[in-house]
C-alpha positions as CSV (number, residue, x, y, z in Angstrom):
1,X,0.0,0.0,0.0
2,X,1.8,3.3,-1.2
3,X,-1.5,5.7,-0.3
4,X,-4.2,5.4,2.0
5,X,-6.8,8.1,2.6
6,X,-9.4,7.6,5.0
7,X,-10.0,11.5,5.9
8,X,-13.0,12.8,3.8
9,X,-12.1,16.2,4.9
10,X,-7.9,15.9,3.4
11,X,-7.5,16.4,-0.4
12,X,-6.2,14.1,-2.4
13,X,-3.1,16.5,-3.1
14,X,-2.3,16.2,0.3
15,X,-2.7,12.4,0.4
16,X,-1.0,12.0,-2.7
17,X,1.7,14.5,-1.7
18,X,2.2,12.7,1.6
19,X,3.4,9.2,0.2
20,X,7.1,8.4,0.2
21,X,6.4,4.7,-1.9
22,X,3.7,6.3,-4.6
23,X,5.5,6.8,-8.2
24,X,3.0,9.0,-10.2
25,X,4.2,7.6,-13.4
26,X,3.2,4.1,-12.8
27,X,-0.3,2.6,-12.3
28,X,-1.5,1.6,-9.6
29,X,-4.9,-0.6,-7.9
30,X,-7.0,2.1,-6.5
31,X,-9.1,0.2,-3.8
32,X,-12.1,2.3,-2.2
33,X,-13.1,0.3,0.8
34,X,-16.9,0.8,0.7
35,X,-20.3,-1.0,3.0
36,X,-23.6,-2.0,1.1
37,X,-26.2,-4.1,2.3
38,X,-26.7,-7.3,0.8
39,X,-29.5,-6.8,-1.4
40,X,-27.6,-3.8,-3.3
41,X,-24.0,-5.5,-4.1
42,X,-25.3,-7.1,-7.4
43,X,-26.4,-4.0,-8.3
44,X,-23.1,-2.0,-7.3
45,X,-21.2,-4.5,-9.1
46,X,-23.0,-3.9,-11.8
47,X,-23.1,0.2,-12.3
48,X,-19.1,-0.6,-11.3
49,X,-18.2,-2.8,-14.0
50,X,-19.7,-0.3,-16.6
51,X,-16.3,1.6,-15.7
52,X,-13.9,-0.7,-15.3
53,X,-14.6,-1.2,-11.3
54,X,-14.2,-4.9,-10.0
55,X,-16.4,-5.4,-7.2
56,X,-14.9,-8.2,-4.4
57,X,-15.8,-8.5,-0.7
58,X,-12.9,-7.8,2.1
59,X,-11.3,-11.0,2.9
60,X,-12.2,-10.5,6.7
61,X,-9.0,-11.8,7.8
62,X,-7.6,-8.7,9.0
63,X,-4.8,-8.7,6.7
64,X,-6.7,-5.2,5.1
65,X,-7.4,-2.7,7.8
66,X,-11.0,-1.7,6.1
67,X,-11.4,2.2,8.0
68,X,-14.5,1.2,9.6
69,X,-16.6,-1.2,11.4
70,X,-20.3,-2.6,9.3
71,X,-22.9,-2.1,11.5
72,X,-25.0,-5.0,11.3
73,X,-26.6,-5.6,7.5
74,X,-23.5,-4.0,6.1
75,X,-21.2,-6.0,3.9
76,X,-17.4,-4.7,3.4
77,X,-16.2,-4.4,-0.1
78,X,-13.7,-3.3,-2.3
79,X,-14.2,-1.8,-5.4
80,X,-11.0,-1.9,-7.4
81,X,-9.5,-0.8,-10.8
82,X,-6.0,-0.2,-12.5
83,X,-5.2,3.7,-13.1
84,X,-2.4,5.8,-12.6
85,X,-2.9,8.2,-9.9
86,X,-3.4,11.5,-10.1
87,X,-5.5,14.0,-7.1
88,X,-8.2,15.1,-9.8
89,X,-9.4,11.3,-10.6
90,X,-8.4,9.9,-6.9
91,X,-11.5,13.2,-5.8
92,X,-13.6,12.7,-8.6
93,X,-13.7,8.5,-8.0
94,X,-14.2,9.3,-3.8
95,X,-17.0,11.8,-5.1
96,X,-18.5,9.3,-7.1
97,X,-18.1,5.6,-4.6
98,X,-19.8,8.1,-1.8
99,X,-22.9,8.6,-3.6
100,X,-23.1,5.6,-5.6
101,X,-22.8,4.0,-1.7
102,X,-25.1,6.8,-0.7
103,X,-28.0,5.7,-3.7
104,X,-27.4,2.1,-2.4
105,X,-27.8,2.5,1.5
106,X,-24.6,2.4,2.0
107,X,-21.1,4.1,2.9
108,X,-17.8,4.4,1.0
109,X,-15.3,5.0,3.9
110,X,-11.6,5.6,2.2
111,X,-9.5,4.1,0.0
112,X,-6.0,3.0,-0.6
113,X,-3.7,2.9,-3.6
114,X,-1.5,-0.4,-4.1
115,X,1.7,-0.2,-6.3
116,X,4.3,-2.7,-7.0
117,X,7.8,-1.8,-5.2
118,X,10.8,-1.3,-7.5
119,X,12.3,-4.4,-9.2
């Protein structure tokens, strides 16, 4: 993990800005952790996919630290895609996971950026 932003209030400049590991020029998995209920992750996955978005649940083996606890009915997921990082599309994808979360009764809570190292 090279980014992680899990502050709705810092811009993704100054998440971006404050990663020693991210190298803008190559791509990178943007994860945004989000929480549906049940009944609305066939329909997530679906609008997702559309875009290029892979919807998958968290593993739930703690090896992710998700950014929140589900209240009860809430399923944690990650919607992921390839993209080089940049802080216009890292805002406009937040903006966009927080209502499409919002439409579906849910809550997008952060998201993280995965990179490989060097070599």
């Amino acid at each position: 993990m090279v980014v992680s932003a899990f502050d709705e209030t810092e811009a993704a400049s100054a998440v971006l800005a404050r990663s020693q590991q991210w190298t803008p020029e190559d791509a990178a998995v943007l994860r945004h952790h989000v929480l549906l209920p049940q009944e609305s992750i066939s329909r997530a996955a679906e609008l997702l996919e559309q875009d290029g978005w892979r919807l998958r649940p968290d593993p739930g083996d703690g090896s992710v630290p998700f950014g929140a606890e589900p209240e009860p009915g809430e399923q944690p997921l990650f919607a992921e895609r390839v993209q080089k990082l940049d802080a216009l599309h890292c805002s406009q994808e937040s903006s966009r996971m927080a209502g499409l979360a919002q439409r579906l009764h849910g809550r997008a809570v952060g998201w993280v950026a995965l990179q490989n190292g060097p070599g």
